[in-house]
Structures are given as C-alpha cells and as structure tokens.
DRENDO-1510 file (C-alpha; in Angstrom, 1 decimal, always signed):
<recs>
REC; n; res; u; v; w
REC; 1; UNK; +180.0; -16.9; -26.1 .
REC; 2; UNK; +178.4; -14.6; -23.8 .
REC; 3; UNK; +175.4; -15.1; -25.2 .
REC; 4; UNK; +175.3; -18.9; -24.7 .
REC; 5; UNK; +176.6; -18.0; -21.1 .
REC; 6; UNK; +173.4; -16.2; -20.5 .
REC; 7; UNK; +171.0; -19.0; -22.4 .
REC; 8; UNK; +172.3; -21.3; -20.3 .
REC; 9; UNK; +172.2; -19.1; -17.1 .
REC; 10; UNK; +168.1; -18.4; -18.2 .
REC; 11; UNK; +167.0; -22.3; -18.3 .
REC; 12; UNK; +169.2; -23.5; -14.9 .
REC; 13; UNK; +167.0; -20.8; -13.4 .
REC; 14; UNK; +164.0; -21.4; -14.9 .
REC; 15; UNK; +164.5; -25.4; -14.9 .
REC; 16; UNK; +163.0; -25.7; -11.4 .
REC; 17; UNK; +160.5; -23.7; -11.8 .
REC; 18; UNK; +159.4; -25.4; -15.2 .
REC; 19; UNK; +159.8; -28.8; -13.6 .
REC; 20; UNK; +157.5; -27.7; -10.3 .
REC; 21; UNK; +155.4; -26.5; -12.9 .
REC; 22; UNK; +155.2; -29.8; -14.3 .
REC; 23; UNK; +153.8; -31.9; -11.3 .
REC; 24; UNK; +151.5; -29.1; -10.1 .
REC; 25; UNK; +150.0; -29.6; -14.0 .
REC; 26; UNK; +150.1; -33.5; -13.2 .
REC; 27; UNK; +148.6; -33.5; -10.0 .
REC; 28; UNK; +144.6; -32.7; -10.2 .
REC; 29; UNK; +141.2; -32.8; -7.5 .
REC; 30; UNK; +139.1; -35.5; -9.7 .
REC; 31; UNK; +140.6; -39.2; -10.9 .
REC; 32; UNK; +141.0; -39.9; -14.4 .
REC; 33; UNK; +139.8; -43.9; -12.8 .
REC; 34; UNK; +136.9; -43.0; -10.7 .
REC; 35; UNK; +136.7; -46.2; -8.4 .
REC; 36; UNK; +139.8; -47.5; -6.6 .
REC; 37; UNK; +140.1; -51.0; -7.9 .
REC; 38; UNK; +140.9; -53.4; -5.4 .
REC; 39; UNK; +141.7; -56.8; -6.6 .
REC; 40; UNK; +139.2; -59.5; -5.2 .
REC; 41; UNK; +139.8; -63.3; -5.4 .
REC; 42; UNK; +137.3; -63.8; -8.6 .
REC; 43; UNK; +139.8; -61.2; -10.2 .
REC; 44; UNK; +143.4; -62.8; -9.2 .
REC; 45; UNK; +141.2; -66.5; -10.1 .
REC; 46; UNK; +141.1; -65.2; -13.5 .
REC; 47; UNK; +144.2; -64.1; -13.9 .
REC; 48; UNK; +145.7; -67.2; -12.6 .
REC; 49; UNK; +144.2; -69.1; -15.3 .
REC; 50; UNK; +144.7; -66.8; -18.4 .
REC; 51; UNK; +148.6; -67.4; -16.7 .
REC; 52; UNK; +148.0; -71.1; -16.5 .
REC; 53; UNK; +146.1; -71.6; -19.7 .
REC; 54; UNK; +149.4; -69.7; -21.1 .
REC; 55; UNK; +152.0; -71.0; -19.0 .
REC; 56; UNK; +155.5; -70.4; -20.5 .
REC; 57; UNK; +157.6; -72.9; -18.4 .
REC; 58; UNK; +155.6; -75.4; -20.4 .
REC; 59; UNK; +157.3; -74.5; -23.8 .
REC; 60; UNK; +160.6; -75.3; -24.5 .
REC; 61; UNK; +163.4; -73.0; -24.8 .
REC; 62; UNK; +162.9; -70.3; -28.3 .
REC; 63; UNK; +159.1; -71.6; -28.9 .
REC; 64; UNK; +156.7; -69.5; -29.9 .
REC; 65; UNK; +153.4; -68.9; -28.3 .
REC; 66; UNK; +150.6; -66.3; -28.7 .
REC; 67; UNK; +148.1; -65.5; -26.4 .
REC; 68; UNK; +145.1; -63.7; -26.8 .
REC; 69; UNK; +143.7; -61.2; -24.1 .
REC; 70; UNK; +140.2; -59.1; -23.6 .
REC; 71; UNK; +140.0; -55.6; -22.6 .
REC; 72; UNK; +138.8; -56.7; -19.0 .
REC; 73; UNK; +141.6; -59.1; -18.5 .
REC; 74; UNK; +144.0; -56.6; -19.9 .
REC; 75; UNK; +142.8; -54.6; -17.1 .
REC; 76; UNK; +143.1; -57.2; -14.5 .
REC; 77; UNK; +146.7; -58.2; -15.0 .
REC; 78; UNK; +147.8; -54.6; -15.1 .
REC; 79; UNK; +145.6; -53.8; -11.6 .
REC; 80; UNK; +147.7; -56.9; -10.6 .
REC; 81; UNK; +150.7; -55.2; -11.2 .
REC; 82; UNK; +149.8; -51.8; -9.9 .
REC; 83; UNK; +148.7; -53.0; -6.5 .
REC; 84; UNK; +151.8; -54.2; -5.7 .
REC; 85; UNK; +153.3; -50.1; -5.5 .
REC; 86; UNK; +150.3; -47.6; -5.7 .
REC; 87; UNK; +147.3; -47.2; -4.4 .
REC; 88; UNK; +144.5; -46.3; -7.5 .
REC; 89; UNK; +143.2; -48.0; -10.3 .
REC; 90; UNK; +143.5; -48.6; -14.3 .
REC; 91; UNK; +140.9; -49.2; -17.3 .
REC; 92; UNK; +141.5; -50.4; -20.5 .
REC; 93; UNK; +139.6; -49.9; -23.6 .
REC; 94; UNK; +140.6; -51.7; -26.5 .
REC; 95; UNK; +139.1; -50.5; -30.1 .
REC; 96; UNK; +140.0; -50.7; -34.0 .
REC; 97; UNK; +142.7; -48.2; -33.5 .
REC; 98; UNK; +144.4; -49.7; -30.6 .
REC; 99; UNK; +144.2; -49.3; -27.1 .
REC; 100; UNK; +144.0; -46.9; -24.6 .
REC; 101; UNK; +145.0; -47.0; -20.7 .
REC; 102; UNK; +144.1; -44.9; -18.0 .
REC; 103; UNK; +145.5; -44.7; -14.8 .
REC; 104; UNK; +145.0; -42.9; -11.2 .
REC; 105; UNK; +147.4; -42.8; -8.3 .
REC; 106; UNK; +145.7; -41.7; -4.8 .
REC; 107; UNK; +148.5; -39.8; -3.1 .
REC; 108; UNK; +148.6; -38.7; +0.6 .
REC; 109; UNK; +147.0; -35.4; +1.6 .
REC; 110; UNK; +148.1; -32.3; +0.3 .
REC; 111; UNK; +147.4; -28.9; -0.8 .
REC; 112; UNK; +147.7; -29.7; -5.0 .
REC; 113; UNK; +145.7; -32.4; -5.5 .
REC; 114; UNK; +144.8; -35.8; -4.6 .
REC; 115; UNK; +145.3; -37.6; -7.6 .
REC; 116; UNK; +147.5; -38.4; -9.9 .
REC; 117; UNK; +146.4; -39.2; -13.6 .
REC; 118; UNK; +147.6; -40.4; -16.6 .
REC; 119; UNK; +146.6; -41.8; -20.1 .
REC; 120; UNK; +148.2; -44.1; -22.6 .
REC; 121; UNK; +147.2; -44.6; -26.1 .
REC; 122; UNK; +149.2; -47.3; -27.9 .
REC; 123; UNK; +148.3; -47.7; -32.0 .
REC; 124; UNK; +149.0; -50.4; -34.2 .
REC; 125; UNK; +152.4; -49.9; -36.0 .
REC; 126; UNK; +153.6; -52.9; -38.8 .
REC; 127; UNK; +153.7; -56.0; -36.5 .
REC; 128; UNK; +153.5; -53.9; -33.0 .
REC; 129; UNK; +152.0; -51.3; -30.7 .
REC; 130; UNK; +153.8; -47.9; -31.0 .
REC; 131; UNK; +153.1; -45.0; -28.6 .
REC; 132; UNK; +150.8; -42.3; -30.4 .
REC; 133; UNK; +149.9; -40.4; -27.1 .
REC; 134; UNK; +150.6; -40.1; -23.1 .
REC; 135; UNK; +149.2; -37.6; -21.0 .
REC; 136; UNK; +150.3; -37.5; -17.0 .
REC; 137; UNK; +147.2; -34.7; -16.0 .
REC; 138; UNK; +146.9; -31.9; -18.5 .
REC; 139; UNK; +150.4; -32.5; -19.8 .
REC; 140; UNK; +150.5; -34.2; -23.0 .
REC; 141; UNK; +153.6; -35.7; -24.0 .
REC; 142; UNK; +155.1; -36.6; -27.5 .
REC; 143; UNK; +154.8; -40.3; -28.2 .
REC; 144; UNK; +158.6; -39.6; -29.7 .
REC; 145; UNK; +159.8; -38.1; -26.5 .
REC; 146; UNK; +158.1; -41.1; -24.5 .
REC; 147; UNK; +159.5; -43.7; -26.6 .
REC; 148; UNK; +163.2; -41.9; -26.6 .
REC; 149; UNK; +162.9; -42.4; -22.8 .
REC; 150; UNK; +162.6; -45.7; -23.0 .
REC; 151; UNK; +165.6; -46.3; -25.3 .
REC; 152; UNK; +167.8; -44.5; -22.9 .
REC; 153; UNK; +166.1; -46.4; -19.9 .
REC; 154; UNK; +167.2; -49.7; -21.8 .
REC; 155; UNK; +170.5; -48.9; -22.1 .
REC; 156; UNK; +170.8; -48.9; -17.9 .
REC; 157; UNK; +171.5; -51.9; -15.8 .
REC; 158; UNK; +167.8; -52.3; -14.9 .
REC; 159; UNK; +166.5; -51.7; -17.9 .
REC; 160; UNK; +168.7; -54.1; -19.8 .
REC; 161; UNK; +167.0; -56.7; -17.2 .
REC; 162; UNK; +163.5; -56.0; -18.7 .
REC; 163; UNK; +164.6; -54.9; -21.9 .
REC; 164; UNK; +165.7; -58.6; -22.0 .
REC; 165; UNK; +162.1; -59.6; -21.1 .
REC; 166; UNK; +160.3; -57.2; -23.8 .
REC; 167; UNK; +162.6; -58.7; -26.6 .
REC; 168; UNK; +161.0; -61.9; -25.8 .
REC; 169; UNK; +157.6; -60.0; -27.4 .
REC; 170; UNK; +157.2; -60.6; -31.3 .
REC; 171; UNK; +154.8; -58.8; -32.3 .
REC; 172; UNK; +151.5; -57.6; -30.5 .
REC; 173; UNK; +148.3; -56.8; -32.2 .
REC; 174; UNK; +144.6; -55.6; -32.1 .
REC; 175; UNK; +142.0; -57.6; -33.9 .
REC; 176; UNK; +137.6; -57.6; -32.7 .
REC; 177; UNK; +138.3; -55.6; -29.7 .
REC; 178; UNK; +141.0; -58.2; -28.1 .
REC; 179; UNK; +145.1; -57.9; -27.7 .
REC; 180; UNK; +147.1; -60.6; -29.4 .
REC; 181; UNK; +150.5; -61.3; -28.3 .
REC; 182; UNK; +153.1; -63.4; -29.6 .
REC; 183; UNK; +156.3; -64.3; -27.9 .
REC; 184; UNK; +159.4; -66.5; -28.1 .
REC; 185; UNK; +160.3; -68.3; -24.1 .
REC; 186; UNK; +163.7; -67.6; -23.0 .
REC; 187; UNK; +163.5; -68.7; -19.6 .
REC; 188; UNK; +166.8; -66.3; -18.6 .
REC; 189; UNK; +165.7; -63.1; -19.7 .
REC; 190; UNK; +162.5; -63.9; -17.3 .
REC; 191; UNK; +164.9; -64.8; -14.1 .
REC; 192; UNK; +167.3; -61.9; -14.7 .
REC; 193; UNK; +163.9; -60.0; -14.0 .
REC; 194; UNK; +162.3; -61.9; -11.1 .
REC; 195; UNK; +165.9; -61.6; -9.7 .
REC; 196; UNK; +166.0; -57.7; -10.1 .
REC; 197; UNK; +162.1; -57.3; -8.4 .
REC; 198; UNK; +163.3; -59.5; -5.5 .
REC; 199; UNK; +166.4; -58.6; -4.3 .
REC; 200; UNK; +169.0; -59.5; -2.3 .
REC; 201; UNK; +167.8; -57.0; +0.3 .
REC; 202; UNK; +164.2; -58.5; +0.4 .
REC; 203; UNK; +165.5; -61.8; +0.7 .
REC; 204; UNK; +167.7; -61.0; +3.6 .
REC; 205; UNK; +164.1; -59.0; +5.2 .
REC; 206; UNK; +162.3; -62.1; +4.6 .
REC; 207; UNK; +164.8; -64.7; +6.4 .
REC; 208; UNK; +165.5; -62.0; +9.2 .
REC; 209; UNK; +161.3; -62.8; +10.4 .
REC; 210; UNK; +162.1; -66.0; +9.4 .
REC; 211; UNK; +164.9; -66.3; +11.7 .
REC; 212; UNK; +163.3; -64.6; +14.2 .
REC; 213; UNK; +159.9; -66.8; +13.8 .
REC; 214; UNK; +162.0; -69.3; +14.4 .
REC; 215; UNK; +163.0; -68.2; +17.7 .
REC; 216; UNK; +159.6; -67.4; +18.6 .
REC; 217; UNK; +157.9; -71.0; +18.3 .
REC; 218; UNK; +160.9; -72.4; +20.0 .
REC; 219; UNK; +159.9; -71.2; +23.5 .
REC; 220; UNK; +156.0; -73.4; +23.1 .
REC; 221; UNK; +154.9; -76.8; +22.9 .
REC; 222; UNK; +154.0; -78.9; +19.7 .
REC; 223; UNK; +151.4; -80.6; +21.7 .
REC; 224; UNK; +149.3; -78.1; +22.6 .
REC; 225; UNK; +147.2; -75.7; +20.7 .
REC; 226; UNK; +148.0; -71.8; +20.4 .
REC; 227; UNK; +146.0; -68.6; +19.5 .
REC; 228; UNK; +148.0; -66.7; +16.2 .
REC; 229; UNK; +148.1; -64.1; +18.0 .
REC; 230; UNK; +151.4; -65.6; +20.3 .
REC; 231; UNK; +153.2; -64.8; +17.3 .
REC; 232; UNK; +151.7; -62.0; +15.4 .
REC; 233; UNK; +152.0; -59.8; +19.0 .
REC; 234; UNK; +155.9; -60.7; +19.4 .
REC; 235; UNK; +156.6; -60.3; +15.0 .
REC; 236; UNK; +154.8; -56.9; +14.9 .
REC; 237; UNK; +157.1; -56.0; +18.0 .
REC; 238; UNK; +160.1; -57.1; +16.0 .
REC; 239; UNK; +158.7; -55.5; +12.8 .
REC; 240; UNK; +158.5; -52.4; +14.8 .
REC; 241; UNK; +161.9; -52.3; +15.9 .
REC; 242; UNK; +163.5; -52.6; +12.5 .
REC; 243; UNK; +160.9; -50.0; +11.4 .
REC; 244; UNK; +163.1; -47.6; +13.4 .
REC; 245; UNK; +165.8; -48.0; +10.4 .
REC; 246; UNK; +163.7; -49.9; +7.7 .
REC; 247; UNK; +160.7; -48.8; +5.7 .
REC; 248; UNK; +157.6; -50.3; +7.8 .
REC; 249; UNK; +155.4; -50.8; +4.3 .
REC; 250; UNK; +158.4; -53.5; +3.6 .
REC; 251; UNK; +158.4; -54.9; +7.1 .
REC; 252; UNK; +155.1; -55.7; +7.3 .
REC; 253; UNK; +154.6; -57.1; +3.4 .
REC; 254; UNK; +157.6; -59.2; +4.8 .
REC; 255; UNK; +156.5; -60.5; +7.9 .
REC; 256; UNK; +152.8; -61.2; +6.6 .
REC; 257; UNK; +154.3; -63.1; +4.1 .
REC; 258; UNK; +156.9; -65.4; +6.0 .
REC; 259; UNK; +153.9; -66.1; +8.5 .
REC; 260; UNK; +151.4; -66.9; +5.7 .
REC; 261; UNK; +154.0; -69.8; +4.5 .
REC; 262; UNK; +154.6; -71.0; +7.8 .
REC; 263; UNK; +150.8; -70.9; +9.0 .
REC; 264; UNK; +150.1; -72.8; +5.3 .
REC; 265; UNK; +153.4; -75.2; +5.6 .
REC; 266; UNK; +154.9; -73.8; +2.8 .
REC; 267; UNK; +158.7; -73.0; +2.1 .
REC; 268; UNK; +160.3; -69.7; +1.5 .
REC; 269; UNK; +163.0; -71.4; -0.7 .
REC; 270; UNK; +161.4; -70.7; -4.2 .
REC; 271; UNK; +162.0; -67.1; -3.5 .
REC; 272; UNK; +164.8; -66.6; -1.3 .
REC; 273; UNK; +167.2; -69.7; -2.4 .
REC; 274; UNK; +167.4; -71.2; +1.0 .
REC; 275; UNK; +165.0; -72.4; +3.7 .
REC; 276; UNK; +166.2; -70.2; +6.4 .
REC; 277; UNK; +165.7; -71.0; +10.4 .
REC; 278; UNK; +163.6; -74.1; +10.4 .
REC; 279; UNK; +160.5; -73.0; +12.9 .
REC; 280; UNK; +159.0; -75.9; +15.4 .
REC; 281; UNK; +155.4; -76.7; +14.0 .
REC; 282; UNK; +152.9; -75.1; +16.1 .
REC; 283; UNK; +149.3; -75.9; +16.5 .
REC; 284; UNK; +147.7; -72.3; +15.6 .
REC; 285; UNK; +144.1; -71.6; +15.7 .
REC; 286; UNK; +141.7; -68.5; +15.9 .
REC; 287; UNK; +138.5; -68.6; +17.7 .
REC; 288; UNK; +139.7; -72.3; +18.3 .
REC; 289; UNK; +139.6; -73.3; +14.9 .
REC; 290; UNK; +142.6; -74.1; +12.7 .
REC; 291; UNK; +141.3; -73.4; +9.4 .
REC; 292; UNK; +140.7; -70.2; +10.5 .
REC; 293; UNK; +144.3; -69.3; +10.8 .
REC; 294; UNK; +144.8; -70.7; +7.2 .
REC; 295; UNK; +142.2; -68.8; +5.8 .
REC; 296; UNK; +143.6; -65.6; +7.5 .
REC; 297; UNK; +146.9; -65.9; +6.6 .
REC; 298; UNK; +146.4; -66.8; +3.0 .
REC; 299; UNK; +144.5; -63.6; +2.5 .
REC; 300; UNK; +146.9; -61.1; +4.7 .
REC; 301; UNK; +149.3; -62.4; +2.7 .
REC; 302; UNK; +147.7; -62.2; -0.7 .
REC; 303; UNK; +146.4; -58.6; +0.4 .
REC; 304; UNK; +150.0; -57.3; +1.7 .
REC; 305; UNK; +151.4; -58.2; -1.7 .
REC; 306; UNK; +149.1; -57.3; -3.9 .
REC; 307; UNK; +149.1; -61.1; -5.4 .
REC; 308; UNK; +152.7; -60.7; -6.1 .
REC; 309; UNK; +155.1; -62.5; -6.9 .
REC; 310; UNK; +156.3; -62.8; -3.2 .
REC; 311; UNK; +153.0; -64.5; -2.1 .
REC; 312; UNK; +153.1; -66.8; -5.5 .
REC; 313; UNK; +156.6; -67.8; -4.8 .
REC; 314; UNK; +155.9; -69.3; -1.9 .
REC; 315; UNK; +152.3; -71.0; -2.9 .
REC; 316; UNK; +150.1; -69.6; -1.2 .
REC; 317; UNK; +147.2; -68.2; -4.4 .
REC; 318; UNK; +147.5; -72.2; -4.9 .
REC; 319; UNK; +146.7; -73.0; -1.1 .
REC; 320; UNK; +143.9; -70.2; -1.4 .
REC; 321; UNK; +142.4; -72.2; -4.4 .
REC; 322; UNK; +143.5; -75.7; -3.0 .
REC; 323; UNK; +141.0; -74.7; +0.2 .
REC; 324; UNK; +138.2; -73.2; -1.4 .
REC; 325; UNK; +138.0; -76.2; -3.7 .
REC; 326; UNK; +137.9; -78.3; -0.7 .
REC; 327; UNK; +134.5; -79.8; -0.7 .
REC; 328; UNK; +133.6; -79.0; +2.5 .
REC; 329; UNK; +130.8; -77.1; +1.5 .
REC; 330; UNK; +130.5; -73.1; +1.4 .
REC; 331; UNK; +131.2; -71.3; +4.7 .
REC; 332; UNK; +130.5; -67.9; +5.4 .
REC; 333; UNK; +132.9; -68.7; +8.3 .
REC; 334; UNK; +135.9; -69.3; +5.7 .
REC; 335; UNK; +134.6; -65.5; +4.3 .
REC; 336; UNK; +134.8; -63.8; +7.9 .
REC; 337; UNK; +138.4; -64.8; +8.0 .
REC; 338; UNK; +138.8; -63.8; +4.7 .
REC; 339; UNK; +138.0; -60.5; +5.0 .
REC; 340; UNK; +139.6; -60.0; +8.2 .
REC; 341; UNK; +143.1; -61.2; +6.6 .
REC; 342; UNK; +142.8; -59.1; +3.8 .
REC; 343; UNK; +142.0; -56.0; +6.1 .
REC; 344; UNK; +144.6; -56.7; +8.1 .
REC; 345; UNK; +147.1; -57.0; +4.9 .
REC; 346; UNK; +145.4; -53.5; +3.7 .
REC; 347; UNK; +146.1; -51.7; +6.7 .
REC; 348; UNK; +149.8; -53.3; +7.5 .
REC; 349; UNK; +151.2; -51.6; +3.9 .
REC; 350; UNK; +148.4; -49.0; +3.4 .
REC; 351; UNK; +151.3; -46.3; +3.8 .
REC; 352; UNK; +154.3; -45.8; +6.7 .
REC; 353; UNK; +151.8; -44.3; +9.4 .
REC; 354; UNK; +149.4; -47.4; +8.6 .
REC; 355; UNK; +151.8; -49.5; +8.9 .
REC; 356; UNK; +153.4; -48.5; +12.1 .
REC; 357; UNK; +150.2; -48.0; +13.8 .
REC; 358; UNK; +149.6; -51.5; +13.4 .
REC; 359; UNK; +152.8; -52.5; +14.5 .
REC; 360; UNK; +151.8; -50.8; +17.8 .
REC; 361; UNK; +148.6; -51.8; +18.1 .
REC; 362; UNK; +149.8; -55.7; +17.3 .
REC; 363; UNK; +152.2; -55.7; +19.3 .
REC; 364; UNK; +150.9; -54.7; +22.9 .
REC; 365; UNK; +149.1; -57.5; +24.6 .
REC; 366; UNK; +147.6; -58.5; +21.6 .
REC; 367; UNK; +144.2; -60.3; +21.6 .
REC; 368; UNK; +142.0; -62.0; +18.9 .
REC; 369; UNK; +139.2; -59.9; +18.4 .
REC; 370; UNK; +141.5; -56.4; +17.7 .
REC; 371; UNK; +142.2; -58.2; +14.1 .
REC; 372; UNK; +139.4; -61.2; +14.1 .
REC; 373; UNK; +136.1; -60.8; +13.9 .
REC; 374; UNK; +133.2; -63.1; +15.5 .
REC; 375; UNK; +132.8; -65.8; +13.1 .
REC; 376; UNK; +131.8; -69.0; +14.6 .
REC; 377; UNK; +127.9; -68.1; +14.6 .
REC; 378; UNK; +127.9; -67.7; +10.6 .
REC; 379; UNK; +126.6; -70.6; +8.8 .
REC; 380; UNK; +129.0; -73.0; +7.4 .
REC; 381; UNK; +129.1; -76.6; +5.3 .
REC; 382; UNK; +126.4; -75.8; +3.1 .
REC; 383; UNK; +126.0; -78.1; +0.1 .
REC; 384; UNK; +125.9; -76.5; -3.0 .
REC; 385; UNK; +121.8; -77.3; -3.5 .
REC; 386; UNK; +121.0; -75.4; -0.1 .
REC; 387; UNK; +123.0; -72.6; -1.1 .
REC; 388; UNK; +121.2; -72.3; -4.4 .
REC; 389; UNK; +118.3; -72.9; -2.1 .
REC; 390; UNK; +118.8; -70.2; +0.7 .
REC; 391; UNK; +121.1; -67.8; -1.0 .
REC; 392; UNK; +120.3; -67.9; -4.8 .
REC; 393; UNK; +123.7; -68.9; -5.3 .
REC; 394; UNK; +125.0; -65.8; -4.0 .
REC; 395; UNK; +122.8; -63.5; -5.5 .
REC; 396; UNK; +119.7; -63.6; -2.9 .
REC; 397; UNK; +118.9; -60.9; -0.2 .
REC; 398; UNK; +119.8; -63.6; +2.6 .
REC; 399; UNK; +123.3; -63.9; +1.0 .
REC; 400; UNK; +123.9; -59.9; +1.1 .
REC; 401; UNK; +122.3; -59.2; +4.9 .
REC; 402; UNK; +125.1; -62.1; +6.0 .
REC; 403; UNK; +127.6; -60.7; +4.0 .
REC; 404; UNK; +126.9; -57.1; +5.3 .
REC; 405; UNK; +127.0; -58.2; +8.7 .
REC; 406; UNK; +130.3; -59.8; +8.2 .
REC; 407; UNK; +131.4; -56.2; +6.9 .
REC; 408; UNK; +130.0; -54.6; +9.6 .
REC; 409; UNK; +132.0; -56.8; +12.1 .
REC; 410; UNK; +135.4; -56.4; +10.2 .
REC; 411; UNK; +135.0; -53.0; +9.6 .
REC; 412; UNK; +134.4; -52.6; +13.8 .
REC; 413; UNK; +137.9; -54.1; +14.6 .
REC; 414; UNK; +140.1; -52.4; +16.7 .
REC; 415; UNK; +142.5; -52.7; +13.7 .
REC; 416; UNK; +140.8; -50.1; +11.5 .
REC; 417; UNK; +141.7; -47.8; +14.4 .
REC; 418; UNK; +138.6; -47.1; +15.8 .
REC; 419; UNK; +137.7; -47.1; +19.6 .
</recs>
C-alpha cells in the first residue's frame, strides 16, 4: 500500500512538469505550413460550388450521396473551417496510402515559439480512414491513443452533437489521388450541430447590435443620403463598451455581421430565429456611392467570419456572387472596396488588442478615409473585350500596377494603425 502511496505521490508531482513539457515540445520557431493561407473569394467561390454541386437539403431524408473531392479542395474547405478560430494555415496531400494533413497555428508573441504544428495521417481501413499517425511538433502520438480520445469525446454532450453528424459518413475512401465520401442525409443530426456552433449566447450578441442598430437609424432621415460611417462610429462605441465585459474578437465578428445584413437588406432570422428590432432603411454610401457600402460590407463581413456560417446564414457569400455577376462590367472600384472591407474584418477579430484598437479608433469622430480608401479615380465598367484588351484578362502588367496601387492605398489607412 505504501508503495502505491508513493507511485501515486511521484506522477501528481511530475504530472505538471510532464504536461509543460508537452507544449514546450509542441510549440516550435519554423511552421510545419510555411505561408499563412488566407481565404480569397476565388477560394470560398469554389467551395461554394463543390457545396452546391453536392447540396444535401436537396436529398430526401436517409438518401445516399457520395461526393468526390481533390487534394486542393480538401484543403480549401478545411482552411474554411480553420479561419473561422486560428490564425495559420493547412495542406493536404492525398496519395495511394491515404492522406496526410498538416497544420500551423501562429500564436501571439512569446518566448517558446511562434508556431504551433501538427500532422495528420489518415490510411485506408476496410470501408474507412483510420488514424495511423498524429504529431502536434516533435510529439508523436499513437493513432490508438488519438482515436480512444475521440471515443470518450463522443460520449459528452457536445460530442454526441457531432458524433450525430459523423455517423451520417458511410464510408470514405482514396482512389487516383482524390477523397471519396459517401453519406446518408439526416437533416437533424446536421441542426443539432449548427445549433451547438451558434448558440444561444451568439444569438443574443447578434440581436443586442441589432437592437441597438436599430436605435441608431431611428434618430436620421430616409430621404437623405448618409456616409457608413454614422453608424460604424456610434456601433464600434457600443462594441466597445460591451468589450469591457465581453470578448471584443466576438463583438466585432458580431457587429460586422449584423451591419453587413442590414447594409445588403438581408434578415438575421435564418440564424438567430427572430428578426430582432426592425432598423429604418437608410440611404448609406461611401465616397458618395452606394455600391460601395455593399461591396464593403459583404467583404468585412465575409472577412470577420471567416466565410462562416454566420455570414452564410444570413446571405451575404450569395449577395457577394449576386454583385459580381452583375453585368456591369469589371470595376477596379468594386476591388478597392473589397479590399478595404476585408481589411477592416482582418483587423476587427485579428486578436483582443486588434480588436479593441479598432473599436477606439472607429469610434472617435470617425471619417471615411481612416477605413476607405480613394477609389473613385480607378477605372470602372469595363466590358469584358477591353479588359482582355488592356489587362490581359487579369494577367497583364497594367492589371498588377492598378492592383498594387490599390494595395498601397489600403494598406496606408489609418486602420492598419499607422500614422
């Protein structure tokens, strides 16, 4: 008995020093993912459509589907997923004897390490993908131990919820360098989930700026035409304030996201259940221009959620598409507002400093040009035979010196912090 007493009295002291032992091993100078992949609208566009191509809703309840997906996309949907949480980047390589997944996590300054690395290597197994090998730095870990992990995780509330969703998988195989999946819909198991990643506490965030947005556009005129910025400088304030008690990355993803709907005249309903405060339609432009604000938003919002499924429940990757399919031509204008919305959703969730510096900065007699760059001087309407003409399509050195330039003037914002 006493020596069992002692045993045990050995590892809870040595536990802690095992486990700090652990991250320092898991924490290392170089990334495992050299680049940090940032999601661009060419890569949510084909993701959208391997979704839509595949679209479950369409089946009816306990049909089978399969699906078949390349290394690339692979990579795409699970960068989709990822930016939603972490900062980083994953690859996928997909081969004869399964596929493996690599992963890197930037983390804040510190004096271990900057990032955080990890490997995956799933290999066929009868019907399925098994776990032969995971790696989090230098530490391997036993596919067993991995997978008995996940059986214990199952068993728990939340993991019931998506244990509900990976049932729905049949099997899942490798064939010529692709993934093929087969599933069964059951439409429940998928809004147990949804209803687990939004919950009741982000719905209540989102209708509080609703509510609040509300109030806002009550106090101006529907006949006359405002700048964005009379209610970004008064929702950043607000944001601020709850920021005191709330976690500002949250704040922000939820007021970019409410204001994206109302700036696109879409409804919150899909995701929270209920329209909230119904706000008075305002006439918003930027540099004068309307479609500049839609432009903007859609992209903050897209940027701040990482494509989500906040910024899908409430349409705006359709309204993205839906303009940019407009016919109007190609406008390096629409790009300029673009780029500044999806800076401005980068820097809003970035981390909790970034995020309550621009709550400051948005939020103290605001004006255009801290978050919007010059635009209206950038060609615009161009058919699509001039821009084959003058820009190659896209791929000509007249194309990339205007595209630089609109860099340059988003990346000299007052926004990014600079003086």
């Amino acid at each position: 008995m006493r020596f069992f007493l002692r045993l045990f009295g050995i590892v809870f002291f040595l536990f802690p020093l095992l486990l700090a032992a652990l991250v320092v091993s898991s924490i290392e100078q170089q990334p495992l993912v050299a680049k940090t992949v940032a999601l661009n609208h060419s890569d949510i566009a084909r993701a959208k459509k391997v979704i839509s191509n595949n679209d479950p809703r369409k089946l009816r309840e306990g049909q089978q589907k399969s699906v078949t997906i390349s290394a690339s996309d692979l990579s795409v949907a699970l960068n989709y997923l990822r930016a939603q949480f972490i900062k980083g980047g994953i690859e996928t390589k997909i081969s004869g004897q399964g596929i493996t997944i690599y992963g890197t996590a930037t983390l804040p300054t510190n004096p271990i390490g900057q990032y955080f690395n990890l490997k995956l290597t799933l290999i066929p197994d009868q019907q399925n993908l098994t776990i032969d090998q995971f790696v989090i730095g230098k530490v391997p870990i036993p596919g067993l131990l991995v997978q008995k992990a996940f059986s214990i995780y199952a068993e728990s509330r939340q993991g019931q919820q998506f244990a509900s969703v990976a049932n729905m998988l049949q099997s899942a195989q490798v064939s010529q360098g692709q993934l093929r999946l087969s599933y069964v819909w059951n439409a429940d198991a998928l809004k147990q989930a949804k209803d687990f990643i939004i919950t009741p506490q982000d719905k209540d965030t989102l209708l509080a700026y609703q509510q609040q947005l509300a109030v806002i556009a009550q106090s101006f005129s529907s006949s006359r035409k405002y700048s964005l910025t009379v209610l970004m400088d008064p929702l950043f304030g607000y944001a601020a304030k709850r920021s005191e008690e709330h976690d500002p990355v949250l704040e922000n993803r939820a007021l970019i996201t409410v204001l994206a709907a109302y700036a696109n005249g879409q409804s919150l309903k899909r995701l929270t259940g209920t329209e909230g405060a119904k706000a008075k339609h305002l006439k918003l432009v930027l540099q004068n221009r309307h479609d500049f604000v839609q432009h903007f938003t859609i992209s903050a919002g897209l940027s701040a959620t990482g494509g989500n499924v906040l910024a899908d429940a409430v349409g705006l990757y359709k309204e993205y598409e839906d303009r940019k399919g407009g016919g109007s031509g190609f406008s390096f204008t629409d790009l300029a507002a673009d780029r500044a919305g999806v800076r401005l959703g980068e820097l809003a969730t970035a981390s909790d400093a970034s995020a309550r510096r621009v709550q400051q900065l948005m939020s103290h007699q605001l004006t255009e040009f801290v978050y919007m760059p010059k635009a209206r001087d950038l060609p615009e309407g161009l058919s699509a035979a001039d821009f084959q003409r003058k820009y190659q399509g896209g791929s000509g050195p007249e194309y990339q010196r205007i595209i630089d330039l609109i860099e340059k003037r988003v990346d000299g914002l007052l926004i990014n912090g600079r003086s």
